[in-house]
C-alpha positions as CSV (number, residue, x, y, z in Angstrom):
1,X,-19.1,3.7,6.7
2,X,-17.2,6.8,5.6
3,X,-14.1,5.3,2.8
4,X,-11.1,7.8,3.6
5,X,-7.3,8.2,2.1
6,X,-4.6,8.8,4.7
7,X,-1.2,9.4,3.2
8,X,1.8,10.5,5.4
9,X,5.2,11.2,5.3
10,X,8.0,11.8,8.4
11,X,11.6,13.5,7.9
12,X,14.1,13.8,10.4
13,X,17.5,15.6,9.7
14,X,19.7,13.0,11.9
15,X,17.9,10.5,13.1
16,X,17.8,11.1,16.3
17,X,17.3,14.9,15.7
18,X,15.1,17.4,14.8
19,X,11.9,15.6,12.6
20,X,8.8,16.4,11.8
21,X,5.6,14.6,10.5
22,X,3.1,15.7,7.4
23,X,-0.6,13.9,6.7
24,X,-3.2,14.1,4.2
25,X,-7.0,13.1,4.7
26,X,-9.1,12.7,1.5
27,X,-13.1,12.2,1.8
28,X,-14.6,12.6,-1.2
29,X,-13.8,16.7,-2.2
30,X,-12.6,17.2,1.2
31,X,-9.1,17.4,1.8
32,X,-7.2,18.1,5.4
33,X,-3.3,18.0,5.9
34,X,-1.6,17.9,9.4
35,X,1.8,18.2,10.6
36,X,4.2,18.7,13.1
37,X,7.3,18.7,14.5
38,X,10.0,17.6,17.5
39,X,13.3,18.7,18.1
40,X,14.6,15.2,18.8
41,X,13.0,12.5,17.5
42,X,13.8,9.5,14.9
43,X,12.4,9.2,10.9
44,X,10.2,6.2,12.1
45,X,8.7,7.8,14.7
46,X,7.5,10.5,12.7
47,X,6.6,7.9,10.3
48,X,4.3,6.4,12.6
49,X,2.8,9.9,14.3
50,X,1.9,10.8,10.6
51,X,-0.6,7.9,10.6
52,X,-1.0,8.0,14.3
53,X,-2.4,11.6,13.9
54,X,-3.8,11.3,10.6
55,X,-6.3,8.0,12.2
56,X,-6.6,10.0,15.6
57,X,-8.0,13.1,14.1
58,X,-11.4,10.7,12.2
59,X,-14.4,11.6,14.3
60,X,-16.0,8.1,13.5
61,X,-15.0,4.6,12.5
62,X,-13.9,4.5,8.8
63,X,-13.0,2.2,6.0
64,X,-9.1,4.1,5.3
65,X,-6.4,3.3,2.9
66,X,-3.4,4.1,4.0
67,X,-0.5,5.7,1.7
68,X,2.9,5.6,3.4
69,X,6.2,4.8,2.4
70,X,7.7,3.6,5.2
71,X,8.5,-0.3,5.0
72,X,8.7,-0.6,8.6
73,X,5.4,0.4,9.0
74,X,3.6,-1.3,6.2
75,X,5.2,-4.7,6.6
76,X,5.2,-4.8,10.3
77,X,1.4,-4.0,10.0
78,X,0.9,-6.2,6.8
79,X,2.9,-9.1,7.6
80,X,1.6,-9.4,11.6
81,X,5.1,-8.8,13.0
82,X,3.6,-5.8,15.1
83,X,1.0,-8.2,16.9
84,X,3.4,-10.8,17.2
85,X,5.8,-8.3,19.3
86,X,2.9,-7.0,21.4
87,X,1.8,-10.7,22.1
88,X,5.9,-11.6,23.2
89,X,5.8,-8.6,25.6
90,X,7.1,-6.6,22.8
91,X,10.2,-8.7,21.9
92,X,11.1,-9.0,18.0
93,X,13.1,-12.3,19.2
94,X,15.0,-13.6,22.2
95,X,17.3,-10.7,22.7
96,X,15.5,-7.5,21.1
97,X,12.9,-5.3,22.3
98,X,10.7,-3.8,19.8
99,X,11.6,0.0,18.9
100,X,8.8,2.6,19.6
101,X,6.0,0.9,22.0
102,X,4.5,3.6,22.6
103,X,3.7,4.6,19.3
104,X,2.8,0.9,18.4
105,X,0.4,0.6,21.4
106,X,-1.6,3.9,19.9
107,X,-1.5,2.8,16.3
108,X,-3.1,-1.0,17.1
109,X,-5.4,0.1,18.7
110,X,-6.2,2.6,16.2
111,X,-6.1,-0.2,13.8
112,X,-8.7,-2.2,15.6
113,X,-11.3,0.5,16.0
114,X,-11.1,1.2,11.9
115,X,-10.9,-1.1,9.0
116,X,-7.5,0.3,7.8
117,X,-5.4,-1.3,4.9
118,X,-2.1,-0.6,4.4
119,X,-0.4,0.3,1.0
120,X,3.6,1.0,0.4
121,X,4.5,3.8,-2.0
122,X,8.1,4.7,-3.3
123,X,9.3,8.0,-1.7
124,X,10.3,10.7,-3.3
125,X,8.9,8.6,-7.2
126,X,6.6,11.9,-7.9
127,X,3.3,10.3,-6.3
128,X,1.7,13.7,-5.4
129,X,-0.3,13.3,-2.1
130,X,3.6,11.9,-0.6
131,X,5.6,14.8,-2.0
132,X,3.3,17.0,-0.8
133,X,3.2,14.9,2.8
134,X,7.1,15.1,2.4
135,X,6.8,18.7,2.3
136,X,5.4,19.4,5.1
137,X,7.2,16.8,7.3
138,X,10.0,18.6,6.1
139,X,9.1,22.4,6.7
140,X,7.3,21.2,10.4
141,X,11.3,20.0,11.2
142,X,12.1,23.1,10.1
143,X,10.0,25.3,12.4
144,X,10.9,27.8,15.2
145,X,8.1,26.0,17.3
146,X,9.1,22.0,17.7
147,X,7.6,20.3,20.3
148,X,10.7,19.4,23.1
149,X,9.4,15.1,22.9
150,X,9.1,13.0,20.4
151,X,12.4,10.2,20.5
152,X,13.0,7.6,23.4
């Protein structure tokens, strides 16, 4: 089974408002980056489409370590609070729906057809592969072309 690196970004400039998304794929000496953006969407989403895409885009099952630096993501994955919400109809507790199902119903079952793990790393601390994933989340907000969805 193919071992690959994921690392992602997502920047939004208002949250909601216009965002965008950046990802990088490492196997071996191959490298490939995506990114896109919306003009209204929130920073977690495109925290979440980053890996989302990044996962979606692997032609195979794969062993990945994922890079993000989103603690919403990683602990919610980590710490089984995003199977817990999906198993209470998507409630975080007795009065609170969980934010962005839609997203969350892509990425677990993303994460049960590869053998992902999930590793935190401080934004915006000089780790290369998430400046550079920062940089392109930031220039897809900034296109002429965003896609009109992307925040519910």
């Amino acid at each position: 089974m193919k071992r690959i690196q994921l690392f992602s970004d997502g920047a939004c400039s208002g949250n909601p408002g216009p965002g965008g998304y950046g990802v990088i794929l490492k196997y071996n000496e191959h490298e490939k980056e995506f990114s896109a953006g919306y003009k209204s969407t929130t920073n977690n989403r495109m925290e979440m489409m980053a890996i989302i895409v990044g996962l979606e885009s692997l032609k195979e099952t794969c062993q990945v370590d994922v890079y993000s630096d989103s603690k919403y993501i990683v602990d919610a994955v980590n710490q089984g609070w995003a199977l817990k919400w999906e198993a209470n109809n998507w409630k975080r507790n007795k009065k609170e729906m969980a934010k962005n199902i839609d997203l969350w119903v892509r990425l677990l079952d993303l994460l049960e057809k590869h053998e992902v793990t999930m590793t935190w790393v401080k934004g915006h601390a000089g780790h290369p592969e998430n400046e550079r994933c920062d940089k392109l989340a930031v220039a897809a907000a900034a296109s002429p072309t965003l896609v009109d969805k992307g925040a519910k």
